[in-house]
Residue frames as qw, qx, qy, qz and C-alpha x, y, z in Angstrom:
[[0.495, -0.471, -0.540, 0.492, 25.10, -32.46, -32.77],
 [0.084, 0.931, 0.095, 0.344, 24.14, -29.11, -31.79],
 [0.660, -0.171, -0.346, 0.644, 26.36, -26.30, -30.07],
 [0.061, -0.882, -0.367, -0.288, 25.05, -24.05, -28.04],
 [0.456, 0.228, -0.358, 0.783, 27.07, -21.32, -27.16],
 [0.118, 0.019, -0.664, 0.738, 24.29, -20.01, -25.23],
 [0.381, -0.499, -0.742, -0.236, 20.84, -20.43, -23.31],
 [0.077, -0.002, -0.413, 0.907, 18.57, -19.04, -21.41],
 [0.219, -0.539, -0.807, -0.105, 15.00, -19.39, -19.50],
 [0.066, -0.104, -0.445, 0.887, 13.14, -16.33, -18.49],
 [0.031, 0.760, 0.625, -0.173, 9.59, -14.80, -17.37],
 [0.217, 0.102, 0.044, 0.970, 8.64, -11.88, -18.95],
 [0.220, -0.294, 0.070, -0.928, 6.64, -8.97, -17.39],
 [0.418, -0.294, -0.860, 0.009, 4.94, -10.81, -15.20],
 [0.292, -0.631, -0.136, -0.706, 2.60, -8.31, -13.49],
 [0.534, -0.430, -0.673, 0.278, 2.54, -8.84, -8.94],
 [0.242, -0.833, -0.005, -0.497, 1.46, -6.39, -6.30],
 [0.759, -0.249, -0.405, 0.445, 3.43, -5.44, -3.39],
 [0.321, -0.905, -0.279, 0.000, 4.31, -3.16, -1.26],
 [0.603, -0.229, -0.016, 0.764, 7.71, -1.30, -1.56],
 [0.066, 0.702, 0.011, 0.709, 8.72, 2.70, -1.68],
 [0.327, -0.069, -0.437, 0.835, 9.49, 5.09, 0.85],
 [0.333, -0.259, -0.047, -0.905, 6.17, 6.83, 0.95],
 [0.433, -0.013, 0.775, -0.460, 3.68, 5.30, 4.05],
 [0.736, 0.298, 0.220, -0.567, 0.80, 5.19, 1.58],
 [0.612, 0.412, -0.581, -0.343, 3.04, 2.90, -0.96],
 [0.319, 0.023, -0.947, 0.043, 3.49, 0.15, 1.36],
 [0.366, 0.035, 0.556, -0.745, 0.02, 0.66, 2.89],
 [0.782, 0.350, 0.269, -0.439, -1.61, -0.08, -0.08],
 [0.650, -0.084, 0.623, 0.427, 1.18, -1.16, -2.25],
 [0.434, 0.646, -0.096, -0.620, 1.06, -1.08, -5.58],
 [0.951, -0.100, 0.268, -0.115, 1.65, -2.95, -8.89],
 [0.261, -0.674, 0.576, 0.382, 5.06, -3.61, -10.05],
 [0.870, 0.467, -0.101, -0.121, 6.05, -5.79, -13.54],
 [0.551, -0.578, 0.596, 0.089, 8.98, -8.10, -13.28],
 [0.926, 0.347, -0.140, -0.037, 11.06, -9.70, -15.95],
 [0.543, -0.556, 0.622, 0.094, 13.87, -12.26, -15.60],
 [0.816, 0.464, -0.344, 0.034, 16.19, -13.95, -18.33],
 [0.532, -0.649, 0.539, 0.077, 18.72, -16.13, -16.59],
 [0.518, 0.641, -0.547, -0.150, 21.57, -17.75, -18.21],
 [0.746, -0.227, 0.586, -0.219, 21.33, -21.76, -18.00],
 [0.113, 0.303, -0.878, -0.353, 22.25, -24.75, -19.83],
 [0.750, 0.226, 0.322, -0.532, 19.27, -26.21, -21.34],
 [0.309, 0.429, -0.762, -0.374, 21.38, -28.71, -23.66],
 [0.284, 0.141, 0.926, -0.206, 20.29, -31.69, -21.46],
 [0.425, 0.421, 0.661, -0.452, 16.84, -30.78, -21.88],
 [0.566, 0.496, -0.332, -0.568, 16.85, -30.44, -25.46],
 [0.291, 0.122, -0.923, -0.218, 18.30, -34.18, -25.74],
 [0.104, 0.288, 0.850, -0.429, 15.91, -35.80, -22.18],
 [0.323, -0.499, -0.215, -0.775, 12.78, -33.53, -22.81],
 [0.613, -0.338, -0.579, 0.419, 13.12, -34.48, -18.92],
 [0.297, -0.906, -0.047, -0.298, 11.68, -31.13, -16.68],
 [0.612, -0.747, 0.098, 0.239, 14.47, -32.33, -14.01],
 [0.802, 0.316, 0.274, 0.427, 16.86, -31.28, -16.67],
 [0.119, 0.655, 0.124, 0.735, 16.21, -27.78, -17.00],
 [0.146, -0.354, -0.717, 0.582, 15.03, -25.35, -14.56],
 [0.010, -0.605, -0.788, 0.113, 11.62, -24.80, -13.68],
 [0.033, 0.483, 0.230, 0.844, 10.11, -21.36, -14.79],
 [0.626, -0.507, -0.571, -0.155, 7.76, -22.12, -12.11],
 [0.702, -0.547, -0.361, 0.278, 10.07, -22.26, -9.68],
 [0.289, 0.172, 0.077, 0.938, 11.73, -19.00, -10.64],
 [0.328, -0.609, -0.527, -0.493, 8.61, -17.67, -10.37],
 [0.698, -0.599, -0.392, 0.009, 8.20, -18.81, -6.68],
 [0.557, -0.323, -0.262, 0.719, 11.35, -17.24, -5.32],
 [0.150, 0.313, 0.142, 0.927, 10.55, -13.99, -7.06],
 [0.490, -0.616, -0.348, -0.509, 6.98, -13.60, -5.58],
 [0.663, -0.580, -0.403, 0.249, 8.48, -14.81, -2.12],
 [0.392, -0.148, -0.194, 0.887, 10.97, -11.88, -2.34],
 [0.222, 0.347, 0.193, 0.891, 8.77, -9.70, -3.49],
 [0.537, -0.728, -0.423, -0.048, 5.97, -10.05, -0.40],
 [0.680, -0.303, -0.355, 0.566, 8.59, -8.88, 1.63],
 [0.073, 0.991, 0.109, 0.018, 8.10, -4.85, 1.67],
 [0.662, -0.236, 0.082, 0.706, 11.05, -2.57, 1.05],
 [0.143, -0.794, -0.012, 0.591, 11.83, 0.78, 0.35],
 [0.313, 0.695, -0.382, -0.522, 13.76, 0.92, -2.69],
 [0.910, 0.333, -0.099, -0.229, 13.44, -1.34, -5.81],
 [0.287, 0.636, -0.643, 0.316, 17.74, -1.75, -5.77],
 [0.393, -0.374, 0.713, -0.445, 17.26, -3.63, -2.51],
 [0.805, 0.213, 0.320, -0.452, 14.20, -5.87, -3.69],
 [0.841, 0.494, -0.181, -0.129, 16.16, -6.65, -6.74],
 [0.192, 0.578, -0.749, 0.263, 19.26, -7.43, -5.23],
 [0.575, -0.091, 0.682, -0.442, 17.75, -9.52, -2.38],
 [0.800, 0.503, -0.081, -0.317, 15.47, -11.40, -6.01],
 [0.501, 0.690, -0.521, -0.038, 18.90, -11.81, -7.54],
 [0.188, -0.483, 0.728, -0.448, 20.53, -13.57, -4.28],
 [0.752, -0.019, 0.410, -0.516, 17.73, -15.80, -3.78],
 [0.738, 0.600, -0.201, -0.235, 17.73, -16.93, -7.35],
 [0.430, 0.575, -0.656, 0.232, 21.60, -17.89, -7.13],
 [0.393, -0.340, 0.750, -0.408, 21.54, -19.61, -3.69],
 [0.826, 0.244, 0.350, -0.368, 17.96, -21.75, -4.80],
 [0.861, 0.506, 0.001, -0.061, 19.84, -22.17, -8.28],
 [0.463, -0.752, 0.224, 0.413, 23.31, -22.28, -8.02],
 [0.665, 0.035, 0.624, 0.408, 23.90, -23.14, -11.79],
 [0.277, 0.903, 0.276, 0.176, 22.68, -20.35, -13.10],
 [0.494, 0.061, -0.034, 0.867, 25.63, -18.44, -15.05],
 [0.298, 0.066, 0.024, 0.952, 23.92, -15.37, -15.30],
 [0.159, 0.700, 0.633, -0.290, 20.54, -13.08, -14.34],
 [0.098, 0.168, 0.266, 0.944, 19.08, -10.42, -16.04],
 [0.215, -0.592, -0.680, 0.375, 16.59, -8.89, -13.70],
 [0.170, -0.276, -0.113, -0.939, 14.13, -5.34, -14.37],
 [0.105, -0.468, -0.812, 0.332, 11.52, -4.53, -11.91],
 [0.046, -0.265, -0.226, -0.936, 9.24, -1.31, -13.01],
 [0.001, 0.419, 0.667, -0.616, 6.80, 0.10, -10.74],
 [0.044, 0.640, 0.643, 0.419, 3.43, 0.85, -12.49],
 [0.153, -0.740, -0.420, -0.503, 2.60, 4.27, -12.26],
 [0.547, -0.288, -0.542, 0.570, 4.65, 5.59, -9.24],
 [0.096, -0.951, -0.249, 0.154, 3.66, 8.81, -7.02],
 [0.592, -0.042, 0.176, 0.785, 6.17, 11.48, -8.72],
 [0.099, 0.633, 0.027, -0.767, 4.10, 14.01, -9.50],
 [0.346, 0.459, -0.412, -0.707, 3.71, 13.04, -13.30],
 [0.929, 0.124, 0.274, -0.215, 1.74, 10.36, -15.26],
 [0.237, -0.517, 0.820, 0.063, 4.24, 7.27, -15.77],
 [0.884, 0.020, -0.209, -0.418, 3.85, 4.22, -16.99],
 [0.901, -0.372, -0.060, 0.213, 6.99, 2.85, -14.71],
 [0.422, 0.674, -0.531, 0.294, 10.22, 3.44, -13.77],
 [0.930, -0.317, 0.178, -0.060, 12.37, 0.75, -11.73],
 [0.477, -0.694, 0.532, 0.087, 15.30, -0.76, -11.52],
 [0.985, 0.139, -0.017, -0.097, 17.45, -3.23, -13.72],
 [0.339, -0.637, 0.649, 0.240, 20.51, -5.19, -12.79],
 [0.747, 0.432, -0.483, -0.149, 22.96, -7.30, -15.18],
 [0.445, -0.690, 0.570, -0.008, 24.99, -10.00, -13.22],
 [0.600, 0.387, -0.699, -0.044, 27.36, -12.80, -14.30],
 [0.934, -0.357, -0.004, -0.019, 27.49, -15.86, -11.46],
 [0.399, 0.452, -0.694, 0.394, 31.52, -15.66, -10.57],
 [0.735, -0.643, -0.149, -0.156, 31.68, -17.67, -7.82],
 [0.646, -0.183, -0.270, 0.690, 34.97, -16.53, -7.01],
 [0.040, -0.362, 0.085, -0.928, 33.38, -12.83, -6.31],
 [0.060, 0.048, 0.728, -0.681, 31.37, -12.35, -2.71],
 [0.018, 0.540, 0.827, -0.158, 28.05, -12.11, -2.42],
 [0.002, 0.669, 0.217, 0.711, 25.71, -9.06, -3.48]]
């Protein structure tokens, strides 16, 4: 029998335009932004079932990230918090996120290849809400 002491499903760099920053011209025209997520989940089931409603859905990770990320905002800290929230409400079984968002190339005055945001969180659900 195996024993996993721990698991985890995530999407890496997944490349989406959108429209956040505090300059007019960044959410006029947006820009693009790379997103990876590793959440901490129990994928034992699905290693015995090979049963998709076992696990959860990259897919559908996917979908809550892209809906948060239409949503324009100012600073990345907001976008990823708001990401993170979603994620935990939609999943609630998920112990833990690991969430980086990096804006390609941002207006600073110097060639970049990203800087952005990344949060660690643990799922206590006897602490409040982000």
């Amino acid at each position: 029998m195996l024993n996993i002491r721990h698991s985890s499903i995530y999407l890496n760099e997944v490349r989406i335009h959108a429209r956040h920053g505090v300059m007019p011209q960044e959410t006029a025209v947006g820009a693009d932004f790379i997103v990876s997520l590793r959440v901490g989940y129990d994928i034992s089931r699905a290693i015995r079932t090979d049963d998709v409603d076992d696990t959860l859905s990259y897919a559908d990770m996917l979908a809550v990230i892209q809906r948060e990320m239409e949503i324009p905002s100012k600073l990345l800290e907001h976008v990823a918090g708001r990401i993170a929230s979603a994620l935990l409400k939609t999943f609630p079984d998920i112990t833990s996120i690991d969430l980086s968002i990096t804006k390609v190339n941002p207006p600073m005055g110097a060639e970049c290849h990203g800087a952005g945001v990344e949060i660690h969180l643990i799922n206590d659900k006897t602490i409040g809400d982000i």
